[in-house]
C-alpha atoms as a printed R data frame, in Angstrom:
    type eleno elety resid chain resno       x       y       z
1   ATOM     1    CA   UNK     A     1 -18.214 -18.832  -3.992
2   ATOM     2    CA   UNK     A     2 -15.752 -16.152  -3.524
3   ATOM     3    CA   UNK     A     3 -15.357 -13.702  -0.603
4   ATOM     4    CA   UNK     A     4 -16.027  -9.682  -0.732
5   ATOM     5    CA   UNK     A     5 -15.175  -6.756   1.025
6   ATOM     6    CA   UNK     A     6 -18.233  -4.655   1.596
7   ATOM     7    CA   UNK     A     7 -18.253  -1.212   2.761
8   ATOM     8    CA   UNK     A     8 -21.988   0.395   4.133
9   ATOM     9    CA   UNK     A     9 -21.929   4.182   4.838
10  ATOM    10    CA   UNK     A    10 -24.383   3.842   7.717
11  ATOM    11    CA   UNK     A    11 -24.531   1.413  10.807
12  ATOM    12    CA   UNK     A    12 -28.347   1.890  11.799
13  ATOM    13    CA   UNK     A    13 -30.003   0.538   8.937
14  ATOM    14    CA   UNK     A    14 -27.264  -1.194   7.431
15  ATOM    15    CA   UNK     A    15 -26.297  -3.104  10.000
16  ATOM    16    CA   UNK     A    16 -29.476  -5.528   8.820
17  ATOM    17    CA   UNK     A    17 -27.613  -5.668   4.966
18  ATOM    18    CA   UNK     A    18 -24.363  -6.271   7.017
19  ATOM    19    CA   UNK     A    19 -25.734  -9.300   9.382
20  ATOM    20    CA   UNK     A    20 -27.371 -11.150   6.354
21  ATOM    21    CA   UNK     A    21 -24.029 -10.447   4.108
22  ATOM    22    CA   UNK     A    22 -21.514 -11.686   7.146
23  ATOM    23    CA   UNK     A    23 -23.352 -15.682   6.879
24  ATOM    24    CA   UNK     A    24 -21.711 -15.765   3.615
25  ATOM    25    CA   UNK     A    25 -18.149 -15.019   5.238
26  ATOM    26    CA   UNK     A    26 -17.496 -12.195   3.268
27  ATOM    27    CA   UNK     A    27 -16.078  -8.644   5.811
28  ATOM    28    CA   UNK     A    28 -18.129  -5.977   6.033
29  ATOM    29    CA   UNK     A    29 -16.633  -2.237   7.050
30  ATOM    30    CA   UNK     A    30 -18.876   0.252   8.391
31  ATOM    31    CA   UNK     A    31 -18.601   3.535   8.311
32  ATOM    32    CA   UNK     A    32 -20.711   5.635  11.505
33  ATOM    33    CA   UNK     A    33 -19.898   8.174  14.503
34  ATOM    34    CA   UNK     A    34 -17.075   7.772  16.306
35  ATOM    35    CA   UNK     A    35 -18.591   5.918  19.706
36  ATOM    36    CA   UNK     A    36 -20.811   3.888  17.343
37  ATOM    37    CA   UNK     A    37 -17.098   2.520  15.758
38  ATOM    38    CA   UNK     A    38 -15.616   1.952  18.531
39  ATOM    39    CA   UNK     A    39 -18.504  -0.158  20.244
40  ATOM    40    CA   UNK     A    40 -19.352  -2.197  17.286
41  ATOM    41    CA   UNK     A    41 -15.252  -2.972  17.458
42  ATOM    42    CA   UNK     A    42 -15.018  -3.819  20.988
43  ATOM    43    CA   UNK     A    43 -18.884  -5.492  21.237
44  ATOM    44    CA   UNK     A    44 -20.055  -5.993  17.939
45  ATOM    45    CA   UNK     A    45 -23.809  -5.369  16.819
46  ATOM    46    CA   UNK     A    46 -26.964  -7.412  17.433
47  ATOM    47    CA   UNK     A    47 -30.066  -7.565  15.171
48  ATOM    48    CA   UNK     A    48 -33.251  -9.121  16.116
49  ATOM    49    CA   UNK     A    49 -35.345 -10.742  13.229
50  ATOM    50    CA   UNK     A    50 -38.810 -11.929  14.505
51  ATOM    51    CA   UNK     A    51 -39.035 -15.650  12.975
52  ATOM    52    CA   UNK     A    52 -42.360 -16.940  11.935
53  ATOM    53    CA   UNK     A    53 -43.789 -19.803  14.315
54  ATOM    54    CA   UNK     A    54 -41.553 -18.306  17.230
55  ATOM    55    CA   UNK     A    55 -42.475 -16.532  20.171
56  ATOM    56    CA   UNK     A    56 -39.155 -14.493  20.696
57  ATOM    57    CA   UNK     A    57 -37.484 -12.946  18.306
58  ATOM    58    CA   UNK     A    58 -34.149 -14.714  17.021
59  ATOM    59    CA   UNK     A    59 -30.826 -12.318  18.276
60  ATOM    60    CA   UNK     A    60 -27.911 -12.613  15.961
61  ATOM    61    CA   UNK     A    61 -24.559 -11.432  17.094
62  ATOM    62    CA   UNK     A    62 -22.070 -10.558  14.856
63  ATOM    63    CA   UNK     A    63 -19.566 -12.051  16.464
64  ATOM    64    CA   UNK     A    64 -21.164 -15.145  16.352
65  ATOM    65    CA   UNK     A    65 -21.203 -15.235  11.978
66  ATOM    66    CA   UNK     A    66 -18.685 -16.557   9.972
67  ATOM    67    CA   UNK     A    67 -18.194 -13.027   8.325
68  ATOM    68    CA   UNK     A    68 -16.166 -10.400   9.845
69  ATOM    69    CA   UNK     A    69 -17.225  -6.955  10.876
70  ATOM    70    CA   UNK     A    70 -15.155  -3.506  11.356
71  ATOM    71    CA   UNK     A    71 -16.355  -0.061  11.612
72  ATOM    72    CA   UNK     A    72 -14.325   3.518  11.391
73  ATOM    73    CA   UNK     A    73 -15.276   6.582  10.950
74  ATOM    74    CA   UNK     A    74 -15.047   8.793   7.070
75  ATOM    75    CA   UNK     A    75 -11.329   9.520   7.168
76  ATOM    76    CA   UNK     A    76  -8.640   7.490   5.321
77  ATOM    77    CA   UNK     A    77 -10.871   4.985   3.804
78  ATOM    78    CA   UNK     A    78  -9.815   3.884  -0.106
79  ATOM    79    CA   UNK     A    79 -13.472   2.910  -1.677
80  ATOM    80    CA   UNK     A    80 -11.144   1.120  -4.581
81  ATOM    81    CA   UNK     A    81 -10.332  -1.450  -1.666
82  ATOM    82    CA   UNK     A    82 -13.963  -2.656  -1.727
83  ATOM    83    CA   UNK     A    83 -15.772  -4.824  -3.640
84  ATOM    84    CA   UNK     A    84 -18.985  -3.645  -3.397
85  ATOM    85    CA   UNK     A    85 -19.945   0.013  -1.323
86  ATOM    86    CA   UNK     A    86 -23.649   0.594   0.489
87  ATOM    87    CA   UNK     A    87 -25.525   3.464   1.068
88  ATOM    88    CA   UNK     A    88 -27.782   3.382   4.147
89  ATOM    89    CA   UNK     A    89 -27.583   6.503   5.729
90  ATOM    90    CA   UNK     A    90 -30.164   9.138   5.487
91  ATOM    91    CA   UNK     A    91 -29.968  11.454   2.121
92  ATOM    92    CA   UNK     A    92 -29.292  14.695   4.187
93  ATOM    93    CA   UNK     A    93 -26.583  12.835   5.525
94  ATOM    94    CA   UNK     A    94 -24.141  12.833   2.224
95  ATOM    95    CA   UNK     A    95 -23.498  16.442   2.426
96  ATOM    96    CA   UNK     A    96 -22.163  16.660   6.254
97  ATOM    97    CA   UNK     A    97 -18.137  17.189   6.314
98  ATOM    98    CA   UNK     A    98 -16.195  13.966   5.855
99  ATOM    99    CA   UNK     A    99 -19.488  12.250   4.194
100 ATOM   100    CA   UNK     A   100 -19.516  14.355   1.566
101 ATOM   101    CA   UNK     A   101 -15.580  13.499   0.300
102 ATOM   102    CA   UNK     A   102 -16.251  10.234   1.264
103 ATOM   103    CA   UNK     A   103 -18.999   9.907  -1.015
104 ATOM   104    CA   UNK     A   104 -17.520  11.769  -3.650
105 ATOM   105    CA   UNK     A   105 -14.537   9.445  -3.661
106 ATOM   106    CA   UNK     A   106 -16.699   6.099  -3.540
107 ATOM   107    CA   UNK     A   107 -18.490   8.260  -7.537
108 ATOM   108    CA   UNK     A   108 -15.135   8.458  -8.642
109 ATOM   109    CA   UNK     A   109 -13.835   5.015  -7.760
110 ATOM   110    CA   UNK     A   110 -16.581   3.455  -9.831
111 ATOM   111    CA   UNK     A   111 -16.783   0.819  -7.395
112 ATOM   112    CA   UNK     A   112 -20.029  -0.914  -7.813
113 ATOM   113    CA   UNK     A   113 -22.079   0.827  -5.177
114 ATOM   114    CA   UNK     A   114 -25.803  -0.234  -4.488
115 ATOM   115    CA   UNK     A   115 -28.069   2.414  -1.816
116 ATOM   116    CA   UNK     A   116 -30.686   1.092   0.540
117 ATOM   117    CA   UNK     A   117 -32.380   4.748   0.802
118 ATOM   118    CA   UNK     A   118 -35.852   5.541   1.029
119 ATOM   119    CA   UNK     A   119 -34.664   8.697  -1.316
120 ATOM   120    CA   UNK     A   120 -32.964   6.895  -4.784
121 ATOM   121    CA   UNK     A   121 -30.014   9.091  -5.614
122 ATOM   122    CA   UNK     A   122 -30.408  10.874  -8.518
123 ATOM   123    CA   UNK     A   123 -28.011   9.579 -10.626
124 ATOM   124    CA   UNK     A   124 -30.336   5.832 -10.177
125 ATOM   125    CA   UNK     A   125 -33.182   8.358 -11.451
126 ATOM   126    CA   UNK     A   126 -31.060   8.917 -14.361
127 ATOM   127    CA   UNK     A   127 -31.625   5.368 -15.302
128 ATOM   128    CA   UNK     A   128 -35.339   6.092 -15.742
129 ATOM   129    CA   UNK     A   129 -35.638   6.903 -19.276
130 ATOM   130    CA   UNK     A   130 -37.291  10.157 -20.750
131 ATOM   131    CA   UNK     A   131 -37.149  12.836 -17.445
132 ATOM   132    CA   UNK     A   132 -35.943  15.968 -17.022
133 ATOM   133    CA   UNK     A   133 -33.601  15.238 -14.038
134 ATOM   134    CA   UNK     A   134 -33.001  18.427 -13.368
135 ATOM   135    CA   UNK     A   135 -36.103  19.564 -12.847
136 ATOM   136    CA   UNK     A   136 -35.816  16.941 -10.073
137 ATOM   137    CA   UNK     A   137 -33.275  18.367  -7.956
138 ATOM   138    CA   UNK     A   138 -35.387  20.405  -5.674
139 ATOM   139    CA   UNK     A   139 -36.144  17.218  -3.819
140 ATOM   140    CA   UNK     A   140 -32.439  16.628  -2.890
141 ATOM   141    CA   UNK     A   141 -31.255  18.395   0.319
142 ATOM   142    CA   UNK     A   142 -27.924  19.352  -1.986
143 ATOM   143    CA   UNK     A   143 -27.961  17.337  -5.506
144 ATOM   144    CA   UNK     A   144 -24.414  18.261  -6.142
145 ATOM   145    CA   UNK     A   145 -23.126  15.305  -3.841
146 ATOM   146    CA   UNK     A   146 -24.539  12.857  -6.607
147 ATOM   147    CA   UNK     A   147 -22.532  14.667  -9.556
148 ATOM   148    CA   UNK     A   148 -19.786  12.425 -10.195
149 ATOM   149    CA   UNK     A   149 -21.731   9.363 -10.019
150 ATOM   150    CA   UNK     A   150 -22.036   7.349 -13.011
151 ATOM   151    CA   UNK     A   151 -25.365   6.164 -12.760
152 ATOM   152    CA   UNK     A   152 -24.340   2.643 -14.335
153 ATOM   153    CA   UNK     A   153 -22.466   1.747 -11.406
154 ATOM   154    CA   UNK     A   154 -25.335   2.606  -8.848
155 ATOM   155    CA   UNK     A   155 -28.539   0.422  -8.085
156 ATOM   156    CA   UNK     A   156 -30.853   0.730  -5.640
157 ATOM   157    CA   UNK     A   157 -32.224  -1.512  -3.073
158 ATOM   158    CA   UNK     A   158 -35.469  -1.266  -1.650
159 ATOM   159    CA   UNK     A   159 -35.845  -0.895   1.943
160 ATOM   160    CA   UNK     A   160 -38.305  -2.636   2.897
161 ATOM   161    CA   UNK     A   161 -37.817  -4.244   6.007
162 ATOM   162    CA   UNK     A   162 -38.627  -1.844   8.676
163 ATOM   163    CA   UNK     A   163 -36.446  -1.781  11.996
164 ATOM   164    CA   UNK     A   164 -36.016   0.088  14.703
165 ATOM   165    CA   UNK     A   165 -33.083   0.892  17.439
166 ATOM   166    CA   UNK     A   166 -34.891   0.405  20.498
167 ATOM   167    CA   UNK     A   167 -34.741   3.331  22.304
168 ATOM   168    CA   UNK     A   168 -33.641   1.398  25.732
169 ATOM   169    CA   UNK     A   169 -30.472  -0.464  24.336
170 ATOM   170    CA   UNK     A   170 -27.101   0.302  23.117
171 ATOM   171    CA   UNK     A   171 -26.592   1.774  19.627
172 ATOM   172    CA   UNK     A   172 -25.450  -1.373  18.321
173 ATOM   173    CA   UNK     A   173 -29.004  -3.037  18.791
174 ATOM   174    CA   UNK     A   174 -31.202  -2.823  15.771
175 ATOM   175    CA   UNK     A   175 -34.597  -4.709  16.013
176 ATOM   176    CA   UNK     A   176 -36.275  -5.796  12.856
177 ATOM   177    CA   UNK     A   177 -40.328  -4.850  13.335
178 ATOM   178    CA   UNK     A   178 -41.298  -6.035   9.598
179 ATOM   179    CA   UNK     A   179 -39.057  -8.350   8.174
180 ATOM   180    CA   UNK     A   180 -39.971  -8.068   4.447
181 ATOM   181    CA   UNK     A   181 -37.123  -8.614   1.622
182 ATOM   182    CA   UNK     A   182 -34.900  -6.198   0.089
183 ATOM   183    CA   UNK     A   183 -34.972  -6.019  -3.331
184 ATOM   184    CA   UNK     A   184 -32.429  -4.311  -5.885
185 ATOM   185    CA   UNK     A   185 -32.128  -4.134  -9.411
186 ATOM   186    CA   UNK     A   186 -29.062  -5.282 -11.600
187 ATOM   187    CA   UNK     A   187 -26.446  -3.204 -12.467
188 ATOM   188    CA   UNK     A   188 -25.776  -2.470 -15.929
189 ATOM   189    CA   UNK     A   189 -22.603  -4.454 -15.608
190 ATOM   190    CA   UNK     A   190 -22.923  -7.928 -15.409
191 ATOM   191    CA   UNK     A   191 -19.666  -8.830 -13.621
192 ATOM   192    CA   UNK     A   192 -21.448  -6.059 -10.575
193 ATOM   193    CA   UNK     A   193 -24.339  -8.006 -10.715
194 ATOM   194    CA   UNK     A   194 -22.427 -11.445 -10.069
195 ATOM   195    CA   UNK     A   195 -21.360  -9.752  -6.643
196 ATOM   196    CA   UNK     A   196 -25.569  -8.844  -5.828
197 ATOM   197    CA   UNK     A   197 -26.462 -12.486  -7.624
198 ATOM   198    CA   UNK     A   198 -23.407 -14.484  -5.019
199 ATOM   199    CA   UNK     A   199 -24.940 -12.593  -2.265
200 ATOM   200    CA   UNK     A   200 -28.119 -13.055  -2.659
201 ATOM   201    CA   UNK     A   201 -27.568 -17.526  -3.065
202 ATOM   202    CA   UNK     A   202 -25.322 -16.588   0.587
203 ATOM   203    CA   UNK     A   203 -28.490 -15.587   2.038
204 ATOM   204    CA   UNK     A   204 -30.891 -18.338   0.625
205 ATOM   205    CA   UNK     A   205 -28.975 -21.052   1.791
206 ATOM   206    CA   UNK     A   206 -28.263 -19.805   5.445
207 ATOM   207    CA   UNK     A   207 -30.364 -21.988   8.712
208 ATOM   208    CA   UNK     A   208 -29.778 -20.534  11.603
209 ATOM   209    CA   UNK     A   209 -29.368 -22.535  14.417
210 ATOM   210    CA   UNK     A   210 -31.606 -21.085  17.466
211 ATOM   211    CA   UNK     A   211 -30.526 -22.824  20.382
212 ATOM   212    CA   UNK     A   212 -32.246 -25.549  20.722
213 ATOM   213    CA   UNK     A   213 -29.804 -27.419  17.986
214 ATOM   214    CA   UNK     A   214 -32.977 -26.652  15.231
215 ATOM   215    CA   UNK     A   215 -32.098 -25.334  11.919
216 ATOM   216    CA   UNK     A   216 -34.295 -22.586  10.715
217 ATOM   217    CA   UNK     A   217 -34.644 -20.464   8.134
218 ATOM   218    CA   UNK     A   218 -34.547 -16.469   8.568
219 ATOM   219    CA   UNK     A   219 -36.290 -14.131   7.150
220 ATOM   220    CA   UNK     A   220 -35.255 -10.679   5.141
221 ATOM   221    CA   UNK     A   221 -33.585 -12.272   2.084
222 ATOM   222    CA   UNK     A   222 -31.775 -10.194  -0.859
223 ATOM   223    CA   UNK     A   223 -33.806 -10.583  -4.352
224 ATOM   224    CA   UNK     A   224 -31.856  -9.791  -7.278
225 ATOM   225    CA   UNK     A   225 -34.611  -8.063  -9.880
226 ATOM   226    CA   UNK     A   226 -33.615  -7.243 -13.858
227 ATOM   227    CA   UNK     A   227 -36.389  -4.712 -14.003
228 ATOM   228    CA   UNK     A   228 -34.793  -1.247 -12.768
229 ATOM   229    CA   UNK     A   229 -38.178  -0.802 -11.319
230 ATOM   230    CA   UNK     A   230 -38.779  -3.054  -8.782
231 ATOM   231    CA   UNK     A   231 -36.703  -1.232  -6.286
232 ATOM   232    CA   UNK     A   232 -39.541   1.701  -6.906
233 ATOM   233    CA   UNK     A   233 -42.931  -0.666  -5.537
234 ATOM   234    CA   UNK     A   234 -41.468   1.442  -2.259
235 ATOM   235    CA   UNK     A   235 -42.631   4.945  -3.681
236 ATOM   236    CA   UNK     A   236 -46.061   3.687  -3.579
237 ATOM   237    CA   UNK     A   237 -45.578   2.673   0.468
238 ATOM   238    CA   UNK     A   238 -43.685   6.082   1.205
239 ATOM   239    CA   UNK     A   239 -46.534   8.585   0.318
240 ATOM   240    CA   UNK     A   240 -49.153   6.031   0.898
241 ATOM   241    CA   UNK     A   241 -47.744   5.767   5.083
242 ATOM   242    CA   UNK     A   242 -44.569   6.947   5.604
243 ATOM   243    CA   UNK     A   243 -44.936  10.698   5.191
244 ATOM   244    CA   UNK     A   244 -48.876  11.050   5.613
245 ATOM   245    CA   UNK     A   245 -47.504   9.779   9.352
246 ATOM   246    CA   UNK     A   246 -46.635  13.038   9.384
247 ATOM   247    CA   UNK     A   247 -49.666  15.578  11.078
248 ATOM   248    CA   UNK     A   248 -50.315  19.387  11.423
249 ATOM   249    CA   UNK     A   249 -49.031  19.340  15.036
250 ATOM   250    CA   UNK     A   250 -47.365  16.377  15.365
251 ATOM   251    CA   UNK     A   251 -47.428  12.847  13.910
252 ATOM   252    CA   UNK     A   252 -49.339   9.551  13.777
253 ATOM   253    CA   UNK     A   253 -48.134   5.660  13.625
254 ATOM   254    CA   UNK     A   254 -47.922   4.207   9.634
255 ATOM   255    CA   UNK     A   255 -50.792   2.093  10.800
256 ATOM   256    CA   UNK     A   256 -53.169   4.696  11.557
257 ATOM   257    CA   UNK     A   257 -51.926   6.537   8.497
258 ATOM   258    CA   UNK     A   258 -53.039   3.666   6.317
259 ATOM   259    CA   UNK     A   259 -56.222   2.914   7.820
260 ATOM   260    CA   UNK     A   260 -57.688   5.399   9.459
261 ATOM   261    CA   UNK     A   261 -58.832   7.014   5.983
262 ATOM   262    CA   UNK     A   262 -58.270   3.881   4.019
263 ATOM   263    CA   UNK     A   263 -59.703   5.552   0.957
264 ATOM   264    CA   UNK     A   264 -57.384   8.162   0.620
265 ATOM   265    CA   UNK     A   265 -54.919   5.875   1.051
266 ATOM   266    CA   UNK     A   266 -56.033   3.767  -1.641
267 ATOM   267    CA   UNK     A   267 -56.131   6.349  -3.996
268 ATOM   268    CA   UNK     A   268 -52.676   7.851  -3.236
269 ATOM   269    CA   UNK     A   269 -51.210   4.951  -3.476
270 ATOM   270    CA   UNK     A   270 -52.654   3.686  -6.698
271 ATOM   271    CA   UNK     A   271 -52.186   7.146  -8.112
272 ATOM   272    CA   UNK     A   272 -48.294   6.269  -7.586
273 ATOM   273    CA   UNK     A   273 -48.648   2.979  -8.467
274 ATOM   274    CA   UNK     A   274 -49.854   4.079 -11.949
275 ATOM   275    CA   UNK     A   275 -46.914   6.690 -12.657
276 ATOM   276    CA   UNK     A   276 -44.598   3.824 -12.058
277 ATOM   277    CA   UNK     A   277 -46.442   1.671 -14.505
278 ATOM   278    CA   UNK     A   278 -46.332   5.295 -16.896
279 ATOM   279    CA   UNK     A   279 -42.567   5.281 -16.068
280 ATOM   280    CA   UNK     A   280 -41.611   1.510 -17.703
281 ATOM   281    CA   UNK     A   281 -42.284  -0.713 -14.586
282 ATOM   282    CA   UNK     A   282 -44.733  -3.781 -14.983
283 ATOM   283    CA   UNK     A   283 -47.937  -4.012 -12.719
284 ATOM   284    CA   UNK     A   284 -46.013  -7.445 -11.454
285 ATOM   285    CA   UNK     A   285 -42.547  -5.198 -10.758
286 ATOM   286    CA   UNK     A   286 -45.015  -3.622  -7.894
287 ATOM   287    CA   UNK     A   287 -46.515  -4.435  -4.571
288 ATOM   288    CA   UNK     A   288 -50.654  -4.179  -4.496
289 ATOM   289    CA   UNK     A   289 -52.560  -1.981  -2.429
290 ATOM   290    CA   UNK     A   290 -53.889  -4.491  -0.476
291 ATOM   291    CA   UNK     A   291 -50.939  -5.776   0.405
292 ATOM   292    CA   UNK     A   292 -49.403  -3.296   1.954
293 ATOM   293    CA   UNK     A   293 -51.958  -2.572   3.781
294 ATOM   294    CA   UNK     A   294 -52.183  -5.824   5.642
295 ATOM   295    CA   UNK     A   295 -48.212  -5.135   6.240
296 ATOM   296    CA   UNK     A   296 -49.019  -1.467   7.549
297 ATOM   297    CA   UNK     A   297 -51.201  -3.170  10.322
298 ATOM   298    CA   UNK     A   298 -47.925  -3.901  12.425
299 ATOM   299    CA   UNK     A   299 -46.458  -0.544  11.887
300 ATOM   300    CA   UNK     A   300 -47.387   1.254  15.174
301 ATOM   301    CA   UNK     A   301 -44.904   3.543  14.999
302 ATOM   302    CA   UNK     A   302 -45.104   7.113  13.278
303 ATOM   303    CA   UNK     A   303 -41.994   6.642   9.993
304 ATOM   304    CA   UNK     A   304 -38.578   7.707  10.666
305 ATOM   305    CA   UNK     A   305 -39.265  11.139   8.580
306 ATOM   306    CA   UNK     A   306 -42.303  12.106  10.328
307 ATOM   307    CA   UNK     A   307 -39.798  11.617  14.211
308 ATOM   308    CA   UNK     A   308 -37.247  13.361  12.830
309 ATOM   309    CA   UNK     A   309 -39.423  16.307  11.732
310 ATOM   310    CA   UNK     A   310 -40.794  16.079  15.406
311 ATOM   311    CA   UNK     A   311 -37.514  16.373  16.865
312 ATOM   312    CA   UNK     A   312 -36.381  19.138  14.863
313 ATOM   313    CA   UNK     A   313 -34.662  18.102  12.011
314 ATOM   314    CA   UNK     A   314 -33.947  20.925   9.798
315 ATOM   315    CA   UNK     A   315 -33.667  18.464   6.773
316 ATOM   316    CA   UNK     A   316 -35.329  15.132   6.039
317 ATOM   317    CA   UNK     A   317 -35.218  13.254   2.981
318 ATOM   318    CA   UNK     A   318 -38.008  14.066   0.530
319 ATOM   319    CA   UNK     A   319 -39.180  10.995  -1.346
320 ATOM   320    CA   UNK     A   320 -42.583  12.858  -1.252
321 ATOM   321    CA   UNK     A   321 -41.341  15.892  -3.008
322 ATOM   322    CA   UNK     A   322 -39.281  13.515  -5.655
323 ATOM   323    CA   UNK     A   323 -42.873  11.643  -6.866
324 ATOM   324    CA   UNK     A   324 -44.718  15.059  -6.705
325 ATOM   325    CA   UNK     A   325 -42.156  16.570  -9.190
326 ATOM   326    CA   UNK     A   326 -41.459  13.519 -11.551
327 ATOM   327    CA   UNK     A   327 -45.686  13.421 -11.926
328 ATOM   328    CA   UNK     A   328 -45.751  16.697 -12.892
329 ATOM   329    CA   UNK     A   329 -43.319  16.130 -15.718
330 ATOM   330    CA   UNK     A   330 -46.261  13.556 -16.455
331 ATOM   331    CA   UNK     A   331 -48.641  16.376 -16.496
332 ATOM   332    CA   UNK     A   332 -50.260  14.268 -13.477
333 ATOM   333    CA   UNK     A   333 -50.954  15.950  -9.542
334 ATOM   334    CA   UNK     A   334 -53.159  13.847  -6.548
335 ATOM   335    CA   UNK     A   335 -54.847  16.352  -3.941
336 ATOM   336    CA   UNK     A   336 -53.668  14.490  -1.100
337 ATOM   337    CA   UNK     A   337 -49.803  14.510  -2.163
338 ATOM   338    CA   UNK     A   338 -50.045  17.779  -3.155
339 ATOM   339    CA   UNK     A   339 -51.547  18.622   0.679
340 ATOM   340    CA   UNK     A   340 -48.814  16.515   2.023
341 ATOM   341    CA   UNK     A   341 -45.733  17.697   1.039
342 ATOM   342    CA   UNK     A   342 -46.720  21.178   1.567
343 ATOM   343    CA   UNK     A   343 -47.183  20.123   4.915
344 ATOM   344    CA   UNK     A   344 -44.112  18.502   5.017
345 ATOM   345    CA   UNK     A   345 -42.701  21.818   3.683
346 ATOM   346    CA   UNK     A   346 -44.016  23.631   6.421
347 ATOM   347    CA   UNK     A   347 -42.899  21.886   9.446
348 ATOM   348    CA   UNK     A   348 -39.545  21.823   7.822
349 ATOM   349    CA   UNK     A   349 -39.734  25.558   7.566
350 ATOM   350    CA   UNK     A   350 -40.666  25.708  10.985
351 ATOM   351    CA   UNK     A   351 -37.382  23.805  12.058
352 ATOM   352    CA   UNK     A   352 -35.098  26.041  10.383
353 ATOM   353    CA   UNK     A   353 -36.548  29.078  12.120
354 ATOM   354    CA   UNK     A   354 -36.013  27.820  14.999
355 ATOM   355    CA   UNK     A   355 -32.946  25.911  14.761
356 ATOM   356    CA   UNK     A   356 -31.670  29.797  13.307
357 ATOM   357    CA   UNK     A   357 -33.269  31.860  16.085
C-alpha cells in the first residue's frame, strides 16, 4: 500500500481524520494558529475515542502512530506537494487573510481535496444535478473563495463523529463524544478515489493495542460511498439538532433539541430527508429518523453553531440557510426551518451590532 502526504486546513476537527490516517504511516501536515503549530510540533496531539465494552476512553498519541505529524501555519505551503488536501475548518474560516490564498491555491492545484464541513462547499453542490447554484450563494459567508474550484476534484465527507476540545486541557486534546463513521463520496476521478479507497482498508485493518497487551478494534472508520449523496444523510441531523440547539435567548443541548418536541423534530427532519431523496439520493444513501434520534440521546451539549452564536460570533456557517434555499428551488418550505433560520438570522444580526458598536 503506498504512503501519502496529507494536508488538513484545520487542527480541531481534523485532528480525528489525521489520527485515523497516521495508523496507515502515511504524514499528515496541519495547517492551524501559530501556538496550536508549535505545540502539536513540540507535544503532539491526543484524541480520545470512547471504545465499546470499555470503561475509559482509549487516548491515542500521535507520537505513538506509525504516521508522522507536522503542523505550520498558511504561509509558504505548495498544495501540489500533497497527495490529498482536507478541509476541516469552519466555512467562515476560508475567507480570513492567509486562508483565503491558501485555499485559493489548494482550487488551482487541482490536488484532490476532500472537506469534512458541516457546510459542503459550493462547488460539491455543483455536483448535484439540476440547481441554480447561484441562487445558493446567500448561504456562504463569501462564495467567491470557492470560485476556482473544480468541483470534480472536491468530495465531501460527512462529519459525523462529534468531538469536543475539552475546555480544561491543552489545545491539542480533542475528545471524541459520538464516535460514528465518516463517510465521503468518490471523486469523479478514479485514480483520487484509490487515495480515499487505500485509506479507508488503513483504517479497517488497524487493532489498537490498549495496554493491557489486548488488540482491539477502534471505532470512527472512513467509508468510501459511490453515491454523491451519502455525505448529505448529515443535512437531515443539522436542522433536525444542530441549529434548532440554537434558542431566542440563548441555546439548548442537541439532546433536548431532538426530544424535547420530538414531533417537530420528526417532521423537520423527514421534510429534509425527502428533498434529498427529490435531489437523486436513495432512501438507503440516508440515515432514519429514528436513528438519529437514539444517537442525539448522548449529545448533551448545545452544537458548535449554536456556542459560537452565544459567544458572539459575527459569522457561523449556515447549513440551515443552504437546505432552506435549495427547497425553495423545489418549490418546497417547512414552518419550523423557516422559524429557525430567521432566528438564526437574528442573533447573527445581533452580533454584528455589537461587535460594530
Amino acid at each position: 500500500m503506498p504512503t501519502y502526504k496529507i494536508m488538513i486546513m484545520g487542527a480541531s476537527y481534523g485532528s480525528l481524520l489525521a489520527s485515523k490516517i497516521l495508523f496507515g504511516g502515511h504524514s499528515v501536515h496541519l495547517i492551524c494558529l501559530p501556538a496550536e503549530a508549535a505545540l502539536i510540533n513540540a507535544e503532539g496531539f491526543r484524541v480520545r475515542l470512547p471504545v465499546r465494552g470499555r470503561k475509559d476512553p482509549v487516548e491515542l498519541d500521535s507520537r505513538k502512530l506509525p504516521g508522522k505529524v507536522t503542523a505550520g501555519g498558511t504561509a509558504g505551503v505548495n498544495p501540489s506537494d500533497y497527495d490529498l488536501i482536507g478541509l476541516a475548518m469552519q466555512e467562515p474560516q476560508y475567507r480570513s487573510p492567509g486562508v483565503r490564498e491558501l485555499l485559493d491555491a489548494v482550487a488551482k492545484s487541482r490536488v484532490p481535496c476532500m472537506s469534512i464541513m458541516n457546510m459542503p462547499p459550493l462547488p460539491y453542490v455543483k455536483r448535484i444535478p439540476g440547481l441554480d447554484y447561484e441562487a445558493l450563494k446567500p448561504a456562504y459567508t463569501d462564495p467567491t473563495v470557492w470560485d476556482n474550484f473544480d468541483p470534480g476534484a472536491l468530495t465531501l465527507c460527512s462529519p459525523d463523529p462529534q468531538a469536543i476540545r475539552p475546555p480544561e486541557e491543552k489545545v491539542n486534546v480533542l475528545q471524541v463524544t459520538l464516535p460514528t463513521n465518516f463517510k465521503v463520496a468518490k471523486f469523479d476521478s478514479d485514480k483520487s478515489t484509490t487515495i480515499l479507497r487505500d485509506l479507508e482498508k488503513d483504517i479497517d485493518g488497524v487493532r489498537y493495542d490498549v495496554g493491557d497487551g489486548s488488540k482491539t478494534e477502534l471505532p470512527v472508520k472512513l467509508r468510501v460511498h459511490d453515491s454523491i449523496f451519502v455525505p448529505l444523510a448529515k443535512w437531515a441531523m443539522l436542522l433536525a439538532g444542530n441549529y434548532r440547539c440554537v434558542t431566542k435567548d440563548g441555546m439548548r443541548t442537541a439532546q433536548e433539541a431532538v426530544h424535547s418536541d420530538i414531533e417537530t423534530s420528526r417532521s423537520v427532519y423527514n421534510f429534509v430527508f425527502d428533498l434529498c431523496v427529490k435531489l437523486g439520493a436513495k432512501p438507503e444513501d440516508l440515515v432514519p429518523f429514528e436513528k438519529y434520534a437514539a444517537a442525539a440521546q448522548s449529545l448533551t451539549r448545545p452544537a458548535s453553531a449554536a456556542r459560537a452564536l452565544q459567544n458572539g460570533a459575527p459569522n457561523i456557517e449556515r447549513a440551515d440557510k443552504l437546505v432552506q434555499l435549495i427547497a425553495k428551488q423545489k418549490g418546497l418550505s417547512h414552518p419550523a426551518i423557516d422559524a429557525q433560520v430567521a432566528l438564526v438570522d437574528e442573533r447573527l444580526a445581533a452580533n454584528r451590532k455589537k461587535a460594530a458598536a
